[in-house]
N, C-alpha and C positions, 0 to 999 in steps of 0.2 A: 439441480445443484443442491445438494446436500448442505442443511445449516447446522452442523457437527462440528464439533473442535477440533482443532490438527495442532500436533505435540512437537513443539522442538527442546532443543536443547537450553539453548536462551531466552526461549518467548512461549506462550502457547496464543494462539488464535482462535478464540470462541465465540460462539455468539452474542449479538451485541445484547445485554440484558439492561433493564433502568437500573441495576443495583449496581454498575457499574458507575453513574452518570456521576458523581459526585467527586469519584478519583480522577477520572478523565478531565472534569471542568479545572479540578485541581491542579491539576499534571498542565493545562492549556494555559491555566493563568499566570504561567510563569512566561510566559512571552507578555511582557508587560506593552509592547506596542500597537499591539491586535494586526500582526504581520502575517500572521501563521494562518490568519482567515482570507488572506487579500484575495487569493485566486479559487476562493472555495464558494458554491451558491449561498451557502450559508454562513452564518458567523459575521463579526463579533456578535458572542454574548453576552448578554449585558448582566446576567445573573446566575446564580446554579441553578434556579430556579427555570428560566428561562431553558440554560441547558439540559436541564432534567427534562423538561416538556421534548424537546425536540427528539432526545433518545428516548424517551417512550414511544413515539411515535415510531421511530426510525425500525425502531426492534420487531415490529409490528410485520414491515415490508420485505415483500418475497422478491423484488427488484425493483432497486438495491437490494442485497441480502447484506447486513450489516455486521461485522466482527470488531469485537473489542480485542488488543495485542497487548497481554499479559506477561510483566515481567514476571518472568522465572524465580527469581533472586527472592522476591519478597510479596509476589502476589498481585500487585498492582498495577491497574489499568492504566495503561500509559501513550493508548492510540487508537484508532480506529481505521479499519478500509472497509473495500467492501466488494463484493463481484456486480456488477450489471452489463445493461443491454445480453441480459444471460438469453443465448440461442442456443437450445442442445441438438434444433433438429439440421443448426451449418453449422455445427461444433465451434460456434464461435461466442466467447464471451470476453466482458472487460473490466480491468481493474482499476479502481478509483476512492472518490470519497476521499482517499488517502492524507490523511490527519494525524501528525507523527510531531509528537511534546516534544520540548528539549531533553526530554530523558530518554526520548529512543533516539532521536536525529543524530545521523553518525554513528551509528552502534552496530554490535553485530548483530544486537536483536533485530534491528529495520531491515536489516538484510535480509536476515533468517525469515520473516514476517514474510517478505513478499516471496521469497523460494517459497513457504510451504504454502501461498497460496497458488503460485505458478503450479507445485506439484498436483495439488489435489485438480486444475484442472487441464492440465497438458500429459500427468501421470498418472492417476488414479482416473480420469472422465474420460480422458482420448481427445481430448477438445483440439482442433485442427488449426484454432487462432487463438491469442490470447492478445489482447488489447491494452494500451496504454496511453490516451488521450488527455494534451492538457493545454490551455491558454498559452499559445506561440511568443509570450512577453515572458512565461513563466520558467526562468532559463534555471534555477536548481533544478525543476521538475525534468526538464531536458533532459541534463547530463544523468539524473537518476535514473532517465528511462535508460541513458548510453550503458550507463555502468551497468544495470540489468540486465545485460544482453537481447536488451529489444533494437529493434532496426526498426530505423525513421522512416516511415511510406509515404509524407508529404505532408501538404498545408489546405485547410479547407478553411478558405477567406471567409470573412463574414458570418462562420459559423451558427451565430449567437449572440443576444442579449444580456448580458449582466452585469446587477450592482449597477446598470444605467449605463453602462457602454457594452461598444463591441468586444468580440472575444471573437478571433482568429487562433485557430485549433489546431494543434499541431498529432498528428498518427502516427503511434508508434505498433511494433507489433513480433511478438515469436509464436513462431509457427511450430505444428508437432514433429519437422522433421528437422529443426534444429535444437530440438527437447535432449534429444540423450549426451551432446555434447555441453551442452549448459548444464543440464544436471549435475553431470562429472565434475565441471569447474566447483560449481556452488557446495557440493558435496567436500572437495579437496580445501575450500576457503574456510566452511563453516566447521570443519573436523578441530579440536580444541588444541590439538598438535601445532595449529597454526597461529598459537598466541603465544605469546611468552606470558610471564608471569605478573603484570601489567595489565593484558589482557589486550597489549600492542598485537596488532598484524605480523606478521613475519615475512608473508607473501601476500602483494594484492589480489583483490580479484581483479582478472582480464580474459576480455574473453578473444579468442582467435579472430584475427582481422581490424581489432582496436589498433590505434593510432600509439 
C-alpha cells in the first residue's frame, strides 16, 4: 500500500507527518466535550504535547498507514484516517482510525476523503474488499458507512476490550465488483456542478438499493 498523497478537489490526503500534529490537535479541540474520542482506542488528549507524541509515533507505522485530510481552501490539517489490517496477497484491506474535526464532519471534504481513499484501493490496487468496522453502539459511524455505499456483513459479539469495556463490532464492507457503480455515483455527487453557490448539495448522494 503505497504512503503517497491523492489529490482531490476539496481535500487532499497525505501522509500523516508530526508537522501536522499541532493543526489537527487544534482543529480536535474544538469539540470541547471529548466526544469525538469516545469510540476511538485513543484519545482524549490531554495536551498538544501529548497529541504531538502520539502522531510521531503513528507516522512511523506501515499498519496502520496513517493520512492527514488537508483542506484544500487554506491548507490545513483537519483529520486524519487511515488504511489497516492491509492484506495485498486476499486483496483485502480496511479503513479506519477515522478522526474527522468539526471542520470536516458533514462536508464535502469528508466525503471526498473517503472516495479518494476507496479509489486508491478498489481502483488504482484492485483490492477485492475494502472494509469498514466500527463499535455496534457507534450509530453516526453506521449510517456513514450506509451512506458510503458499504453493505453491512453482520455483528461480531464480544469482539474486544476497550477504554475498559466491551466493544461489539459491527462489519461493513464494498467489494471490487460493486466499485464501478459507486464510483459513478461519487464522481457525479463530488463534480462542483453539484453545489450551488452556498456550496449546498443540489442532489444527494444515494447509492442504488438505499432505502
Amino acid at each position: 500500500m503505497p504512503h503517497t498523497p491523492m489529490y482531490g478537489h476539496t481535500c487532499d490526503v497525505v501522509p500523516l507527518q508530526p508537522a501536522h500534529a499541532a493543526e489537527l490537535h487544534a482543529a480536535f479541540s474544538q469539540d470541547r466535550t471529548g466526544a469525538l474520542w469516545t469510540y476511538m482506542p485513543t484519545g482524549p488528549f490531554q495536551s498538544e504535547a501529548a497529541y504531538c507524541q502520539w502522531v510521531t509515533q503513528a507516522a512511523t507505522s506501515d499498519d496502520p498507514l496513517f493520512f492527514a485530510i488537508i483542506n484544500k481552501a487554506d491548507g490545513t490539517a483537519i483529520g486524519v484516517a487511515s488504511y489497516l489490517r492491509i492484506q495485498p496477497a486476499h486483496g483485502v484491506v480496511e479503513v479506519g482510525f477515522i478522526t474527522f474535526s468539526s471542520a470536516l464532519q458533514k462536508t464535502p471534504m469528508a466525503t471526498e476523503a473517503m472516495y479518494l481513499m476507496m479509489k486508491r484501493a478498489l481502483g488504482e490496487l484492485g483490492y477485492r474488499r475494502y472494509e469498514w468496522k466500527c463499535d455496534a453502539l457507534n450509530a453516526p459511524s453506521r449510517r456513514a458507512a450506509a451512506r458510503l455505499g458499504f453493505q453491512y456483513d453482520g455483528l461480531f459479539k464480544q469482539a474486544l476490550v476497550y477504554k475498559g469495556r466491551n466493544r461489539d463490532t459491527a462489519w461493513f464492507s464494498i467489494l471490487d465488483q460493486d466499485w464501478p457503480r459507486l464510483q459513478a455515483e461519487f464522481k457525479a455527487w463530488l463534480d462542483p456542478s453539484n453545489f450551488d453557490a452556498a456550496g449546498k448539495q443540489k442532489t444527494a448522494l444515494r447509492f442504488e438499493g438505499e432505502p
